[in-house]
C-alpha positions in Angstrom: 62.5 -45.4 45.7 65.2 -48.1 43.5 67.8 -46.6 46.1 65.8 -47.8 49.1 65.1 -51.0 47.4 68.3 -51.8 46.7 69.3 -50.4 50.2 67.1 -52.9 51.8 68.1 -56.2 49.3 71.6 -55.1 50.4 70.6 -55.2 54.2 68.5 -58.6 53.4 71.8 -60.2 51.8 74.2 -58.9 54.5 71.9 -60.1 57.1 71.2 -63.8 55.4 74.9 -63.5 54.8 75.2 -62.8 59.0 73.0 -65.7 59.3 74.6 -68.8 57.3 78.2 -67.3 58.5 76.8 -67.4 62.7 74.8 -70.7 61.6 78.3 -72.2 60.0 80.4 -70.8 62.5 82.0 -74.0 63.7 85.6 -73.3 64.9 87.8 -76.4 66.2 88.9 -76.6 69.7 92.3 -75.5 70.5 95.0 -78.2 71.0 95.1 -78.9 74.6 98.2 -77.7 76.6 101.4 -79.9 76.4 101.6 -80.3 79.7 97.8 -81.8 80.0 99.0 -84.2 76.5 101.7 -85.4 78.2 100.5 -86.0 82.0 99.7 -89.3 81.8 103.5 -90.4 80.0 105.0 -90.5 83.6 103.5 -93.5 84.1 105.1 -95.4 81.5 108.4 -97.0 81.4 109.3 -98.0 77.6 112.2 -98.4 75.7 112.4 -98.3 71.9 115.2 -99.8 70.1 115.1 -98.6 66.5 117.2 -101.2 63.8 119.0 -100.9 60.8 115.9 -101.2 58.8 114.2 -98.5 61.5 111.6 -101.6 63.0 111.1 -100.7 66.2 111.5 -103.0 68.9 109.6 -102.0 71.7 110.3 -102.9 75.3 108.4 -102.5 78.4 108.1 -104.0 81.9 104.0 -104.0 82.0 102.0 -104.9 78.6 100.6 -101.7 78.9 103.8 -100.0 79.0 104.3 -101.6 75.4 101.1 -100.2 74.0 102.0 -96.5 75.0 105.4 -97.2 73.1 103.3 -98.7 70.4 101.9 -95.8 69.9 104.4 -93.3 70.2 106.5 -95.1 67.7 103.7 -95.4 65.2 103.0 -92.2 65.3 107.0 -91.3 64.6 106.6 -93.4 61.2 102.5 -92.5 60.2 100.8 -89.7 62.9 98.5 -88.4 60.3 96.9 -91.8 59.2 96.6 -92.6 63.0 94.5 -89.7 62.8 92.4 -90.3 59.9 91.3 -93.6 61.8 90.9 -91.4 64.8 88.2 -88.8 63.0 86.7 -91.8 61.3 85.7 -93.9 64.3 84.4 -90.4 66.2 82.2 -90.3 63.1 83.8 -86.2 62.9 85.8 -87.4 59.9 84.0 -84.8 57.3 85.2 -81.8 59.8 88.3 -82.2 58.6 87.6 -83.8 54.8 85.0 -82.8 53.6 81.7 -83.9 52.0 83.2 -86.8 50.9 84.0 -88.2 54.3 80.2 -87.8 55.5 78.5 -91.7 54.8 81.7 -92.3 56.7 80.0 -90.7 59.7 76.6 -91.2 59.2 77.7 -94.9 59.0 79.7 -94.7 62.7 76.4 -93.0 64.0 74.3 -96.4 62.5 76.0 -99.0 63.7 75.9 -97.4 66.8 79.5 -97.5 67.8 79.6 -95.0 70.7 76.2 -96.5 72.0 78.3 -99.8 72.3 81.4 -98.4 74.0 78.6 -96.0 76.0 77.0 -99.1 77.4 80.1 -101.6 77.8 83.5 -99.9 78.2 83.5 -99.8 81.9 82.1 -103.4 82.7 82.9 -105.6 80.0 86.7 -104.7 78.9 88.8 -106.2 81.5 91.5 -104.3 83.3 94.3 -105.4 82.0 92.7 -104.5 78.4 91.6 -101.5 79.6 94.9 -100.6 80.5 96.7 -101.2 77.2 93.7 -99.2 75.3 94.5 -96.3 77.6 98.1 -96.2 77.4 98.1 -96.1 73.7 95.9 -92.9 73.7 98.7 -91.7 76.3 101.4 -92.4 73.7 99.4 -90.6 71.6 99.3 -87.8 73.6 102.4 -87.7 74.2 103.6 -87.4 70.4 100.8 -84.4 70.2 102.2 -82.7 72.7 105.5 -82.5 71.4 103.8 -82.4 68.0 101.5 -80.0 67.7 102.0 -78.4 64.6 101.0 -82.2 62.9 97.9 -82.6 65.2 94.3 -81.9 63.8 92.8 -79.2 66.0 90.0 -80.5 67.9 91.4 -84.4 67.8 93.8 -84.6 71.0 93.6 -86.0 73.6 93.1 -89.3 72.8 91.2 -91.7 75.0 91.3 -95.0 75.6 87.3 -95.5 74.1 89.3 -94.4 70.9 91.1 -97.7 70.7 87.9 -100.1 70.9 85.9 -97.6 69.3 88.3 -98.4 66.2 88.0 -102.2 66.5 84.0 -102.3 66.9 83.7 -100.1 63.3 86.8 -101.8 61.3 86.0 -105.6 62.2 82.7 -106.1 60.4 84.2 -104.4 57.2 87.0 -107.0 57.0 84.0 -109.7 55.8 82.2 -107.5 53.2 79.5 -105.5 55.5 80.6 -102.5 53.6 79.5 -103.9 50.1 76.0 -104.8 52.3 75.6 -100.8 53.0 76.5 -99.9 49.7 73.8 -102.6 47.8 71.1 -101.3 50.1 72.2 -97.2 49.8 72.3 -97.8 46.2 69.5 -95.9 44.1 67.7 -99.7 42.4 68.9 -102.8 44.2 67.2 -106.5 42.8 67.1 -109.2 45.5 64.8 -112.1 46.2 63.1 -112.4 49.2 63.4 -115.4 51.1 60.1 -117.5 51.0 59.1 -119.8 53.9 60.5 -122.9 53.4 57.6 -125.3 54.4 56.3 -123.7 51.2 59.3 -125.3 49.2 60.1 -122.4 46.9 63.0 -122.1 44.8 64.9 -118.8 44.8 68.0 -118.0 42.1 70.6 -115.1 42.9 73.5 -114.6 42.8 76.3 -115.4 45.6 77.5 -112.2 47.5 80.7 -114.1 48.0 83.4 -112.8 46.1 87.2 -113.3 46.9 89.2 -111.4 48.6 93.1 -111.3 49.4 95.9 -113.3 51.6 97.8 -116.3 51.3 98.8 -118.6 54.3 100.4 -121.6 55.0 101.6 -124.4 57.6 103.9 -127.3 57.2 104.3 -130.1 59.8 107.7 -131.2 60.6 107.1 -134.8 58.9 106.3 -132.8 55.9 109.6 -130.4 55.6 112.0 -132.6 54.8 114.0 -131.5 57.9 111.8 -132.0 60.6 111.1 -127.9 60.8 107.8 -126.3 61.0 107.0 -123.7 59.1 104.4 -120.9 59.2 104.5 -118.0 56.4 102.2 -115.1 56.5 101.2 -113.4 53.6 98.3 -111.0 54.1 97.3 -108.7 51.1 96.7 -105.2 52.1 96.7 -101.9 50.4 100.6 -100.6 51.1 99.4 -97.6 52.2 96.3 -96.1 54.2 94.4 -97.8 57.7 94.8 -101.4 57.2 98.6 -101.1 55.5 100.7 -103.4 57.7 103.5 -101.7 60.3 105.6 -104.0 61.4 106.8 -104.1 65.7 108.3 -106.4 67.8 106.5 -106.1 71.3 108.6 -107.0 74.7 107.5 -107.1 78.0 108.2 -108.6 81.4 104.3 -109.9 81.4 104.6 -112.3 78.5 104.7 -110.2 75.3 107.6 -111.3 73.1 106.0 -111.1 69.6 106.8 -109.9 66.4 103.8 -109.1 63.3 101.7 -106.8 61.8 99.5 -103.9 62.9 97.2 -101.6 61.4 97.1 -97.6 62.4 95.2 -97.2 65.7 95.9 -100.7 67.2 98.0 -101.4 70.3 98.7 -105.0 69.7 99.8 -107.1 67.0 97.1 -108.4 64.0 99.5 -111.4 63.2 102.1 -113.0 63.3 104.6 -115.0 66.0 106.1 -115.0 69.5 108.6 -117.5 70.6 105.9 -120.6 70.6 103.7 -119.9 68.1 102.4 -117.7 65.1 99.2 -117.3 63.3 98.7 -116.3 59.4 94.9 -114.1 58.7 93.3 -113.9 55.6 90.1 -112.6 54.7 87.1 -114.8 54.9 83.7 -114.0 53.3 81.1 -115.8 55.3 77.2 -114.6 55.0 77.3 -113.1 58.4 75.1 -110.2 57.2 70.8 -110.6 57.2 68.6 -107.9 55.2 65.3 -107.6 56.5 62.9 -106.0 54.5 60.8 -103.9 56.6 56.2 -103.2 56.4 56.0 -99.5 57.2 52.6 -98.5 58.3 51.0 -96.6 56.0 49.4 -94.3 58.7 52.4 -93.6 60.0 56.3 -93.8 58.6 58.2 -93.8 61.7 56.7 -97.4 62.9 56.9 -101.1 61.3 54.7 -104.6 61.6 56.7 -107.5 63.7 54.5 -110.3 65.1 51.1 -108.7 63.8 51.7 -105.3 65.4 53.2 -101.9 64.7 56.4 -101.0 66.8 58.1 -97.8 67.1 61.4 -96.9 65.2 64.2 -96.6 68.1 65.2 -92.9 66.8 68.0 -90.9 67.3 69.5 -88.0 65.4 73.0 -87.8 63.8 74.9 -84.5 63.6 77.7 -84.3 60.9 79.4 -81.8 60.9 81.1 -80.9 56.6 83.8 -79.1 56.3 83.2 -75.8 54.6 86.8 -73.6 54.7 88.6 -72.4 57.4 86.1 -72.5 60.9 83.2 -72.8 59.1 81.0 -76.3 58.9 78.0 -77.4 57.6 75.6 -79.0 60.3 73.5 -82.0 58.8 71.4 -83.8 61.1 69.9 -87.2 59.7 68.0 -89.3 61.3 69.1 -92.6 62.6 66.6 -95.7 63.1 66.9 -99.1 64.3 64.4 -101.7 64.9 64.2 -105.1 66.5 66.4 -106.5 64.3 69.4 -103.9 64.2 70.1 -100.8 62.0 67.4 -99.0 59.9 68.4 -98.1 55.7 65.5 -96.1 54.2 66.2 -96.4 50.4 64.5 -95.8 47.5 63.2 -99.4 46.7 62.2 -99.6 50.0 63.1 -100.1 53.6 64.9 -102.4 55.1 67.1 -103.5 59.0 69.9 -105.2 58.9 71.7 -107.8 61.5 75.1 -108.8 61.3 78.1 -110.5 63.4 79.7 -108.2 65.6 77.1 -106.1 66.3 77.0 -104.6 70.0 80.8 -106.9 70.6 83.3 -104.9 72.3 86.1 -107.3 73.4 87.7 -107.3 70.3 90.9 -106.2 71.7 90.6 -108.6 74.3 91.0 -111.8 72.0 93.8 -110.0 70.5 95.6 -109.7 73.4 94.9 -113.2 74.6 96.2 -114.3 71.3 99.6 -112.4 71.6 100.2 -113.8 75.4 99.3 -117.3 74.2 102.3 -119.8 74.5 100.4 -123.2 73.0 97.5 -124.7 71.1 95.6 -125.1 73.9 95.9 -121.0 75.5 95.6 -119.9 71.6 92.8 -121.9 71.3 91.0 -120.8 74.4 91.8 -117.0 73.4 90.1 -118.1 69.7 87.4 -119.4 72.1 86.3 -116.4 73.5 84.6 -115.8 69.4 84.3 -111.7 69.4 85.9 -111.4 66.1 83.3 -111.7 63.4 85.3 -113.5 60.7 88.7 -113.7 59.4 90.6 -117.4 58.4 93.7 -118.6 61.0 96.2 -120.5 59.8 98.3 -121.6 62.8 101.6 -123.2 63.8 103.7 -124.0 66.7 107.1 -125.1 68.5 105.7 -128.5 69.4 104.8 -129.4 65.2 101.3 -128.1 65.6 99.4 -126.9 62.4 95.8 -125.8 62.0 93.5 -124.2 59.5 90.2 -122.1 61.6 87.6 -120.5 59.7 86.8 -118.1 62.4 83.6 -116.7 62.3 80.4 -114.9 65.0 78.3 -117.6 62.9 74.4 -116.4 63.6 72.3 -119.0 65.5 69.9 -118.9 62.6 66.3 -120.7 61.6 67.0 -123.8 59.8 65.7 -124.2 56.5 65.9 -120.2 55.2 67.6 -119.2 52.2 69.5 -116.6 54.4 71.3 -115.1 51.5 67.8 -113.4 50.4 66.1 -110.8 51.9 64.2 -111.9 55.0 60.2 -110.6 55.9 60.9 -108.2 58.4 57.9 -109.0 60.5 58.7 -112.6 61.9 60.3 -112.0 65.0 61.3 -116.0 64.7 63.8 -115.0 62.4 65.8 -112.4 64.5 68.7 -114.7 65.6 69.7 -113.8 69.4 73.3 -115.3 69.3 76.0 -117.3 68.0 77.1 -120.8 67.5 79.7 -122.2 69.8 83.2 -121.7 68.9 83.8 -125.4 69.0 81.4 -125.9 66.2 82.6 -123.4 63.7 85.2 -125.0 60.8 89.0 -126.3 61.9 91.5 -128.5 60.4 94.0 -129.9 62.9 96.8 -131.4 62.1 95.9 -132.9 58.6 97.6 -136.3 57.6 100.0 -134.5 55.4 100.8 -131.9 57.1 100.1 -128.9 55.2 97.3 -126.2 55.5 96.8 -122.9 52.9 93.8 -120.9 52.8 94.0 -118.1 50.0 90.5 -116.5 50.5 88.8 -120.2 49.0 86.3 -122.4 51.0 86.9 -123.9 53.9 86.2 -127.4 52.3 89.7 -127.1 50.5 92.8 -126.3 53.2 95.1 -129.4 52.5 96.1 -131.5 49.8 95.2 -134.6 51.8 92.4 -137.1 51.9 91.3 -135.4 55.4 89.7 -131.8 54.3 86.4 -130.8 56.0 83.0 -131.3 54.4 79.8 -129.5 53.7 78.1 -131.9 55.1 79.2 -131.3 58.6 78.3 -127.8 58.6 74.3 -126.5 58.4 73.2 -124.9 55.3 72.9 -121.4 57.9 76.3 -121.2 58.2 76.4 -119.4 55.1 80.3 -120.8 54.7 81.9 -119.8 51.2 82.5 -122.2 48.2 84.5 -120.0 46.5 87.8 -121.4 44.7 90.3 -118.4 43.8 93.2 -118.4 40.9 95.5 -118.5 44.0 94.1 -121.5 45.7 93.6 -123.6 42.5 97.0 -122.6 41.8 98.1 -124.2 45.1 96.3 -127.2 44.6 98.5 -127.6 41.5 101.7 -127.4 43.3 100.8 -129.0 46.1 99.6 -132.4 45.5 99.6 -134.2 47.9 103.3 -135.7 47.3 106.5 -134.9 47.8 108.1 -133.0 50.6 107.1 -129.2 51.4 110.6 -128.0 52.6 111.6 -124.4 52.7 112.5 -124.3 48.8 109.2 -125.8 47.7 107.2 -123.3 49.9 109.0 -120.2 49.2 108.5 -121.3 45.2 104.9 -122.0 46.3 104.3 -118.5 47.6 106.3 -116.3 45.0 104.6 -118.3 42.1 103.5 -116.1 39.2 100.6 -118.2 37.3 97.3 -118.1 36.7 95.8 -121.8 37.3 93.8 -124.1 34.6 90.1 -123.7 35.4 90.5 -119.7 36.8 89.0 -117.0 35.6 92.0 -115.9 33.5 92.3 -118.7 32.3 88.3 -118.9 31.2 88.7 -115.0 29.6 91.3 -116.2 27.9 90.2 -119.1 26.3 87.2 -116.8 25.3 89.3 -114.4 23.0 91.5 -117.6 21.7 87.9 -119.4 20.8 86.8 -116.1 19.2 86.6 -116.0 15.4 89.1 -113.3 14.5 89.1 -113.9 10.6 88.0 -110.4 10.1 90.4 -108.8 12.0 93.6 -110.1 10.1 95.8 -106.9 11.8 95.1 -108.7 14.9 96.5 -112.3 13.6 100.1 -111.7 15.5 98.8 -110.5 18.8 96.7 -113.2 18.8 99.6 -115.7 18.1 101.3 -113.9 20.8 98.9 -114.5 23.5 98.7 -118.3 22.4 101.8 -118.2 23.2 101.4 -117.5 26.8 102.3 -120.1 29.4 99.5 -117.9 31.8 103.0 -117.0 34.1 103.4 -113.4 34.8 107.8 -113.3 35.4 109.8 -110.4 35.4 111.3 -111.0 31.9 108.0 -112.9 30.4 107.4 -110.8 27.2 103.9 -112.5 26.9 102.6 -111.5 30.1 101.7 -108.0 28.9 99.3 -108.7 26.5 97.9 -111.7 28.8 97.5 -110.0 31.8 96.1 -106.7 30.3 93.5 -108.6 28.4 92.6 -110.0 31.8 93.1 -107.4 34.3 89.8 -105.6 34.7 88.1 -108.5 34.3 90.2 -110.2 37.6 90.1 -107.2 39.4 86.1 -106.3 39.2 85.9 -108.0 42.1 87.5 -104.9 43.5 87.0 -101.8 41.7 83.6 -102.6 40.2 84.5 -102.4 37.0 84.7 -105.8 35.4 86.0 -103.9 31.9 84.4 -105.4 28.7 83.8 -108.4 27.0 87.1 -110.8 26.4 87.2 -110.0 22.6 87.2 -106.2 22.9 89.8 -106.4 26.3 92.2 -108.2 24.1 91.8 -105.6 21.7 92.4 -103.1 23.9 95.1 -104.7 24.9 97.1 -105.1 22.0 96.4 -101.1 21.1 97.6 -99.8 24.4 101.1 -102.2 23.9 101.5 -100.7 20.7 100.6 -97.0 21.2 102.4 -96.7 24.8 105.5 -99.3 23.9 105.4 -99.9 20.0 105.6 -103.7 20.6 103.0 -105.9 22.0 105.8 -107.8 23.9 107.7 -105.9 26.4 109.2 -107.6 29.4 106.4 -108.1 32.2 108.9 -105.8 34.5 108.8 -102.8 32.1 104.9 -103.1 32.5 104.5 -104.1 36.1 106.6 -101.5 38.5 107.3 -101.0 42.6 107.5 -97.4 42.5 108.4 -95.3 45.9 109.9 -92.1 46.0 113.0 -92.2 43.9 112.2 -96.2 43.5 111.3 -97.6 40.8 111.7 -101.1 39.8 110.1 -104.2 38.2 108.0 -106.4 40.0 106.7 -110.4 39.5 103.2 -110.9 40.1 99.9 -109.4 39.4 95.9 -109.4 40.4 95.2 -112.8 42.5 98.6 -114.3 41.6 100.3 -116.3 44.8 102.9 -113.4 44.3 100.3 -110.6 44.5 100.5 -107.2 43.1 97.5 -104.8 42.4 97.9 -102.2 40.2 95.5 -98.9 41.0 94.8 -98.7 37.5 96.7 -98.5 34.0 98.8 -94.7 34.2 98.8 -93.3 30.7 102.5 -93.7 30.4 101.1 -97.9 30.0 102.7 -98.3 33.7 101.0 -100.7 36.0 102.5 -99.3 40.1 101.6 -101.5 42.7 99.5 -100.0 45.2 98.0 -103.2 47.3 98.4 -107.1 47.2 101.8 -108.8 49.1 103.2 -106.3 51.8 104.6 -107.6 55.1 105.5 -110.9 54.6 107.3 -113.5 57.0 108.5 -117.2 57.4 108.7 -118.2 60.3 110.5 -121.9 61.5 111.0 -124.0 64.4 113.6 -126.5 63.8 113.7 -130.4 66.2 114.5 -128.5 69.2 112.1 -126.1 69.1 114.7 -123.1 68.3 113.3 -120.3 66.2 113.9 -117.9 63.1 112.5 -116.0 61.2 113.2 -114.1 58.1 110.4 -110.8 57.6 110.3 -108.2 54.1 108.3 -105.4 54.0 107.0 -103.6 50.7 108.4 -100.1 51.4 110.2 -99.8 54.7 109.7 -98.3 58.4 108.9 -94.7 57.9 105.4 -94.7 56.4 104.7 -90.9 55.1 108.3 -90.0 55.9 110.0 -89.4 52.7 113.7 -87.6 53.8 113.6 -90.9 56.1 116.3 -94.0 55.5 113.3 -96.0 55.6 110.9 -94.7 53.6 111.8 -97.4 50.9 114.9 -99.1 51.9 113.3 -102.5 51.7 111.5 -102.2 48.6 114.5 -103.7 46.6 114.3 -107.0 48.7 110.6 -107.1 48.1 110.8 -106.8 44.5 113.9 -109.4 44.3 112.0 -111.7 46.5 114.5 -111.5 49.5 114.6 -111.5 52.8 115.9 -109.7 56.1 116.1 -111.7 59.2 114.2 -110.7 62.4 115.8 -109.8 65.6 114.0 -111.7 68.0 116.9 -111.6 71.4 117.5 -108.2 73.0 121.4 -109.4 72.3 121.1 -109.2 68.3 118.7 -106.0 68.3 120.9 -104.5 70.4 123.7 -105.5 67.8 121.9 -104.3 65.1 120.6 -100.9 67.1 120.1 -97.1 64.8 118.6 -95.3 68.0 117.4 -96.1 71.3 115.5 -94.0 73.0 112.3 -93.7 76.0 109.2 -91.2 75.3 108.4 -88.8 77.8 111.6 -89.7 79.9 
């Protein structure tokens, strides 16, 4: 009798077994042929010019010609991140990492980014747009097909709905939707709501505008000292991942001469300049986000009140599918809901839809390649015009001595008179905004008497160091515009005055200073541990002479800079990571320990500290956490070792002297050849970056071709 039992259990388990293996079956398709990859490359005429440095200069006689070399040459220097963008906007991202990677999906499947390129790929991308989308996914098949043993199985081919897939999930991010998500998916969350305010109630919380990074700046000619204007761009990124910056110059015979940044998966550049004109970004942190909090009807959870009556949740279902080993996936279906006002978070303290800027836009691309074909003010600022990028700060120059601070934004036609930073009663329809405010109403800054703009993440009411900046009193209340000062932009406001000449010297020692400002949070951390009664910690008495010591500068060869800036680093990176460290008495403390347990001094040199590290690379760095010259450590390595890992990357200054004739001089942090480490280019630049130097651009076909490695034409 036992035997037949444990017969049978053994049958039971085999066929369970039978059952979760059939259920979790999940193989991934096959890599298509590489003659169906490559089919479309015949229609593509490119040329790639590879430099000294390995930048690609990428020639084509259509625009679209330029995005299929785009593509193939990106994917030469960084094929598997291109992919990891790839898996992430199809919302199939876990298939291929994991658990981890699932909010990732369920996120794509929320915001509805396949509904959106469902409903308006094929009427509202223009042609020409369409066409450049398209042959970037051909580029990308193309390096599949000859590729195959580096392409995820189940990925190629790559489409065209790929591309502005990518830019309608990566766009709202850039303004802080992501920390939205994460407040509401969080397990307790404390918000007010918003009251009604013919009622007149006051409501306290705290500002959901924290700073991000990015410097940028503009000089007029009358402001240079030698009638030369000046624009230099310098976006902080992580240096490596989807949004490190790749640098391309684009040619072709239907406008495109430009040289900038671009992120994995995009076809066109993000910034930077063609012959006439260039454009800085940096991060802007506008309330373009509403929470609704949501009445569920008791009698039954799937609907909620609006207008005195109980609709029905819009429902679909969300497959992800977790990667398990080998073929095998977990299938999770979650439910996805949406209501009136946009996406549906069910959360432990309760339930709530939220509307923000960019939902349901798909011409992102579009404005990008309106910008990169615009010759003037007035065609870059009809391309800025056409508003489908949520946020994001311009700061803009030109051949003809033109200079101009926008802080871009979708700004929501909102309800006057609503504290729109609270939660909002989910059952007014009223307050469900339908649209936007006109372009032309949004904050700009022109042409300022002095002639110099910045932005460096701050408010918009602070862009020059003239008597002409914009007020909050122009702008309504709804706007939600930032207030914010940063370290960086105080720090600016210290150097630039409002006297004295901005030529090239003064700019450069503008952009690569080292200081924490009077007033910034450094500086209030510090003057916390210095105003702390230390009497009974006598051991301390030197360190804390030491860090009186400090002039706040964080130099290669400061030996103060240590203690200083690893008293104050957690703190000035929270904003980041989270993790705001502890109070300024016991950071100091800190501090001082790990100085003298890592180093046995609490004064090494900054640059034994703070370290560019690539490959077989390793060198001292200036800088540090929101510093003009920026450099973000990940964390403290237990060797005391602070390696950059985000803050200045691809930087450029870009001039145009009396007669309108341009140069430019570009660095980036690493080199070309992004994962490639037996390449040339994998870190050849990194010495100029850390020494603060320069490379000149090739911007004729005669000096590229002077300077030419390779040359070469995919699929010919």
């Amino acid at each position: 009798m036992i035997k037949k039992i444990l017969l049978g259990l053994a049958a039971l388990f085999a066929a369970l077994a039978l059952g979760a293996g059939i259920y979790t079956w999940d193989p991934l398709p096959k890599i298509p042929s590489a003659a169906e990859l490559s089919a479309d490359a015949a229609n593509y005429n490119v040329e790639i010019i590879r430099d000294n440095w390995g930048t690609p200069h990428i020639y084509g006689t259509t625009n679209a010609d330029t995005a299929f070399g785009v593509a193939y040459a990106h994917a030469e220097d960084d094929y598997e991140t291109i992919q990891d963008v790839v898996a992430a906007t199809r919302g199939v991202l876990a298939r291929y990492k994991g658990a981890a990677a699932a909010p990732t999906d369920y996120v794509v499947a929320l915001l509805d980014v396949w509904g959106t390129v469902d409903r308006r790929y094929e009427a509202d991308v223009p042609a020409d747009v369409k066409a450049i989308a398209e042959a970037y996914a051909a580029g990308l098949n193309l390096y599949a097909a000859e590729h195959p043993e580096q392409t995820w199985s189940g990925l190629a081919p790559f489409t065209g709905q790929d591309v502005i897939a990518g830019f309608i999930l990566k766009t709202p991010f850039f303004y802080g939707f992501d920390e939205t998500l994460q407040s509401l998916f969080a397990e307790t969350r404390e918000a007010p709501l918003a009251a009604d305010p013919d009622e007149r109630a006051w409501l306290l919380h705290p500002t959901l505008n924290t700073e991000r990074g990015s410097n940028a700046f503009a000089v007029r000619p009358e402001r240079s000292g030698d009638d030369t204007t000046r624009l230099l761009i310098n976006s902080h990124q992580p240096m490596t991942g989807p949004v490190a910056w790749w640098e391309a110059h684009i040619v072709s015979e239907e406008g495109l001469d430009i040289t900038g940044g671009l992120f994995p998966g995009t076809p066109v550049i993000l910034h930077g300049f063609n012959r006439d004109l260039g454009w800085a970004n940096t991060v802007s942190k506008p309330d373009l986000t509403d929470i609704y909090r949501l009445t569920i009807n008791p009698d039954n959870a799937k609907q909620y009140r609006l207008d005195d009556e109980w609709r029905d949740f819009q429902e679909e279902t969300a497959l992800l599918r977790v990667k398990l080993f080998g073929p095998f996936a977990l299938k999770v279906r979650r439910p996805v809901y949406r209501t009136e006002h946009g996406p549906v978070i069910q959360a432990p303290h309760g339930t709530y839809a939220v509307r923000y800027s960019g939902m349901n836009e798909i011409r992102q691309l579009e404005q990008y390649v309106r910008l990169n074909l615009a010759e003037n003010w007035d065609e870059f600022s009809a391309a800025m015009g056409l508003n489908a990028l949520p946020s994001i700060n311009y700061v803009y120059a030109d051949k003809d001595g033109n200079i101009a601070f926008i802080h871009n934004g979708q700004y929501p036609a909102r309800l006057p008179g609503w504290d729109w930073q609270a939660d909002l009663p989910g059952d007014r329809s009223d307050l469900i905004w339908k649209g936007y405010l006109p372009y032309d109403d949004g904050p700009k800054l022109v042409n300022p008497v002095l002639g110099f703009v910045y932005n460096a993440n701050n408010t918009p009411y602070r862009a020059t160091d003239g008597p002409d900046n914009l007020s909050a009193a122009d702008f309504p209340a709804s706007m939600g515009l930032q207030t914010n000062e940063t370290n960086r932009s105080l720090r600016i406001q210290e150097l630039a005055d409002g006297t004295g000449m901005i030529d090239r010297g003064r700019l450069l020692a503008i952009k690569f200073d080292t200081a924490y400002a009077q007033g910034s949070e450094a500086d209030e951390f510090i003057q916390v541990v210095l105003a702390h009664d230390w009497s009974d910690v006598p051991e301390l008495a030197d360190a804390l002479a030491h860090l009186r010591a400090w002039n706040y500068h964080l130099d290669i060869d400061n030996r103060h800079a240590a203690l200083g800036a690893l008293t104050v680093l957690r703190h000035v990176t929270g904003q980041f990571t989270g993790d705001y460290g502890p109070e300024p008495p016991q950071a100091f403390r800190e501090a001082a320990a790990l100085l003298t347990d890592v180093y046995g001094r609490i004064d090494p040199e900054w640059g034994e500290v703070n370290r560019l590290v690539r490959g077989d690379v390793n060198i001292p760095v200036s800088g540090g956490p929101d510093i003009l010259r920026a450099i973000y450590p990940l964390a403290v390595r237990p060797d005391g070792k602070l390696h950059a890992n985000a803050g200045d990357t691809w930087i450029a200054v870009v001039e145009w002297d009396a007669e309108g004739h341009q140069s430019a001089e570009v660095v980036h942090q690493y080199g070309a050849a992004t994962l490639d480490e037996s390449s040339p280019h994998y870190a050849d630049q990194a010495p100029l970056f850390a020494s603060e130097q320069w490379r000149p651009a090739l911007l004729t076909r005669a000096d590229v071709e002077a300077n030419a490695a390779r040359t070469y034409r995919p699929g010919k």
